[in-house]
N, C-alpha and C positions, 0 to 999 in steps of 0.2 A: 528864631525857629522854635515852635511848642516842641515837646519832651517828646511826643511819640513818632512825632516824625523824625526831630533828630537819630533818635536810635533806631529808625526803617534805614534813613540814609548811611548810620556805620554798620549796621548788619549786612549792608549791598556794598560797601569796601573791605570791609575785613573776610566776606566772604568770597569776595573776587580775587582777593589777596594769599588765600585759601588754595582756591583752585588753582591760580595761575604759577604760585610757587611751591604746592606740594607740603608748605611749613605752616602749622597751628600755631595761631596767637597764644600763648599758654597764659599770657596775662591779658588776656583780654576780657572775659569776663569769670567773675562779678564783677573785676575792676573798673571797666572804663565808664565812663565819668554820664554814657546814657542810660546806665542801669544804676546809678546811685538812688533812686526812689523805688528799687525793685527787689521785693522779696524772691520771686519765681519769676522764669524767663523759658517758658516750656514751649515745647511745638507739638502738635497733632495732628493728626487725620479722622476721617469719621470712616465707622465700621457699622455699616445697618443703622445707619442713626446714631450712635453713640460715638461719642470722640474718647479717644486712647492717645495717649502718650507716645508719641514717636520717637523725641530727642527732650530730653529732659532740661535740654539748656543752648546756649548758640554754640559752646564750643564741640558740643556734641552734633549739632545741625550742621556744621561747617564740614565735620566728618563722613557725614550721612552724604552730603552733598558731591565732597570726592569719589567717597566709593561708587554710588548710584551714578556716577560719569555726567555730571551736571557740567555745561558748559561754561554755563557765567549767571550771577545776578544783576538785576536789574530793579530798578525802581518804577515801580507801574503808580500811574495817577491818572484817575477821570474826574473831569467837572463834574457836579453834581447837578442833578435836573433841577431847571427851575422853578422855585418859590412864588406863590402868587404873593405880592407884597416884601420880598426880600432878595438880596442878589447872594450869592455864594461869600462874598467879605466879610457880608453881613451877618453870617451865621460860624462864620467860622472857631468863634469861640463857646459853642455851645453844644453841646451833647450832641453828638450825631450832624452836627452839622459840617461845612466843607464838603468839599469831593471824597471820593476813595483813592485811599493810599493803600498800595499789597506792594510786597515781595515778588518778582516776578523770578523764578529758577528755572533758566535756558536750558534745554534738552534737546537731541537731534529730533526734529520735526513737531516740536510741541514745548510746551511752560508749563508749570503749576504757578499758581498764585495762590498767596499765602495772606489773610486777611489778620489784621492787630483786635486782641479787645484786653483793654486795662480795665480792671475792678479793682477795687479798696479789699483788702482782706485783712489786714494789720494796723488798722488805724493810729490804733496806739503804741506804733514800734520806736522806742526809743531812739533809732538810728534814723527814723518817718519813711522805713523799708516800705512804705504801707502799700504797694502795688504788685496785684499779680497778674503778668502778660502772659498769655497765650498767643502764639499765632496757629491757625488752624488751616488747614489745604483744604480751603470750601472752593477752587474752581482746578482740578487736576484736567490734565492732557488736553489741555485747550490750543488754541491757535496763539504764533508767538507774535509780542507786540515791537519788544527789544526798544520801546522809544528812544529815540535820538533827534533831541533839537540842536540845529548847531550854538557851536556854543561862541563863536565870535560873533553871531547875529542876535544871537540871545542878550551878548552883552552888553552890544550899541543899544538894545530895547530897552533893560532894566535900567541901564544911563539914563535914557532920555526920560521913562516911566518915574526914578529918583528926582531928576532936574526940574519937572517939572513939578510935581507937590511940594518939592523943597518951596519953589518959589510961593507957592499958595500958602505952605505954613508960616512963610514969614510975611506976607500983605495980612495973616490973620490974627500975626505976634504972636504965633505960637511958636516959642523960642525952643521951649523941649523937644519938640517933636522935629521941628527944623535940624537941629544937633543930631539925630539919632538917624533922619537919611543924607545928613552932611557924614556924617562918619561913615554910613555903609555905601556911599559914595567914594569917599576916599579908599576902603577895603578896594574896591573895583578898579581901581588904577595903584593901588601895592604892590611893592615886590615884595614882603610877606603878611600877605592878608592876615592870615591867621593869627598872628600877633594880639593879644588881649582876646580873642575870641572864648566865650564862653566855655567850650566843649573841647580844649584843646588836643585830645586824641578822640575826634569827632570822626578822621578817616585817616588811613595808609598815607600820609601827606607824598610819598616820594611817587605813586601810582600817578598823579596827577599832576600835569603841568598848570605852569603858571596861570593864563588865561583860566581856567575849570577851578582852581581855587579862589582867583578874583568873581569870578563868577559864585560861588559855593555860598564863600562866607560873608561879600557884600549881601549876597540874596539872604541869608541867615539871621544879619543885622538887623534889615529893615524890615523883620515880620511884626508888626507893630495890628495885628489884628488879634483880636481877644474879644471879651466883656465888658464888664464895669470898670471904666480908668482906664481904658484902652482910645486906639484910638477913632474906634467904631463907634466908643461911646460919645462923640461929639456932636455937634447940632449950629447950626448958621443959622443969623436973622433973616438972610432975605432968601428967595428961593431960587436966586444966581450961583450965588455961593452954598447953600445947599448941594446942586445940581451939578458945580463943579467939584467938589468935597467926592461924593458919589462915583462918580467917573474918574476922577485921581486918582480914586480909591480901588475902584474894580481894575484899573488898566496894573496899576504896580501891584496888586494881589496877585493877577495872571501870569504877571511878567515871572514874579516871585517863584510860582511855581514851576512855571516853566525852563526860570533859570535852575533851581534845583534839580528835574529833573536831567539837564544838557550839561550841569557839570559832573555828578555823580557818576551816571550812565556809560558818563566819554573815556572809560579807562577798557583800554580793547584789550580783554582777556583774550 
């Protein structure tokens, strides 16, 4: 799972975790492990045009969020329109590319969504603090989405979407990448997924049952889309395997997301 999204998906548990129990994470930020690349971690709104500082940080947004009687957060995801010449997988590790990822903050009869933008500001920080995130409330009191895909049927998909390229990277001998959705394979049938997982306080682990975590951090494992040395970056001789490469490819990207969405989401504040 890329950095930005990881930390959309723990700012939508820790602030659920927020609302539902009344108790502030005190360590939760700067500490946790998706703002280790983050000098600033601000929220906004825009006033006439100009953006202002609302919560100078998450654990101050988390508070904003009680008082203002927010019901719950959610994780909002849209595909991105299509590209003449590229599919959504295919762009996923490039500037601006993917779908959109917001913040989705439930209110009775309405949402704000809260949109991410990471810039470089610190390049040269010793600790490589070098990012500063804004999220800013570009769509207020819109209609609510609350996405919910199930998540047992999400999981038989991302199975079959795994089992299936597994089998294609090994007719291809690609032993690496074969390994990498054998293992976010196995996350999906653990009884503690999260075990070795990168991001180890990535979410409120005890919010979430078993099923929503197998789903979470199997889908987390096998995000294997990027740029150069990724595994977008590949190419087949004939245009069979081309063609299946492609379609392997676009079906577990969806899955992925999808599964992300339907494990995160599923903790009913």
């Amino acid at each position: 799972m890329i950095g930005t999204l990881a930390q959309l998906v723990s700012l939508t548990s820790y602030g659920n975790q927020c609302i539902s129990s009344g108790e502030f994470p005190l360590y939760y930020y700067p500490q946790n492990s998706t703002f280790q690349f983050c000098n600033t971690v601000d929220f906004r709104q825009l006033n006439n045009g100009q953006e202002s500082v609302l919560c100078p940080n998450p654990n101050s947004f988390f508070g904003y969020l009680k008082l203002s009687a927010c019901k719950k957060v959610r994780l909002y995801y849209q595909p991105a329109s299509p590209r003449e010449g590229a599919m959504e997988h295919q762009l996923a590790g490039m500037v601006g590319g993917g779908g959109t990822w917001m913040l989705e903050t439930i209110y009775t009869g309405y949402s704000n969504y809260w949109s991410n933008r990471w810039q470089v500001t610190k390049k040269e920080d010793p600790d490589n603090k070098i990012w500063s995130v804004n999220y800013l409330l570009t769509h207020p009191n819109k209609p609510t989405n609350n996405l919910q895909p199930n998540v047992i049927i999400t999981m038989a998909d991302l199975g079959a979407a795994l089992q299936a390229i597994t089998v294609f990277a090994k007719q291809q001998n690609l032993s690496n990448w074969a390994e990498i959705f054998d293992r976010a394979l196995a996350r999906l049938n653990s009884n503690s997924p999260e075990t070795d997982y990168y991001h180890q306080d990535l979410i409120v682990t005890v919010n979430y049952p078993l099923p929503a975590r197998q789903l979470l951090f199997a889908a987390g494992s096998a995000w294997v889309f990027g740029g150069m040395g990724s595994w977008n970056d590949l190419g087949f001789n004939t245009p069979e395997e081309q063609k299946a490469y492609i379609h392997l490819s676009a079906s577990l990207y969806d899955t992925i997301n999808r599964s992300i969405v339907a494990a995160i989401n599923s903790f009913p504040v």
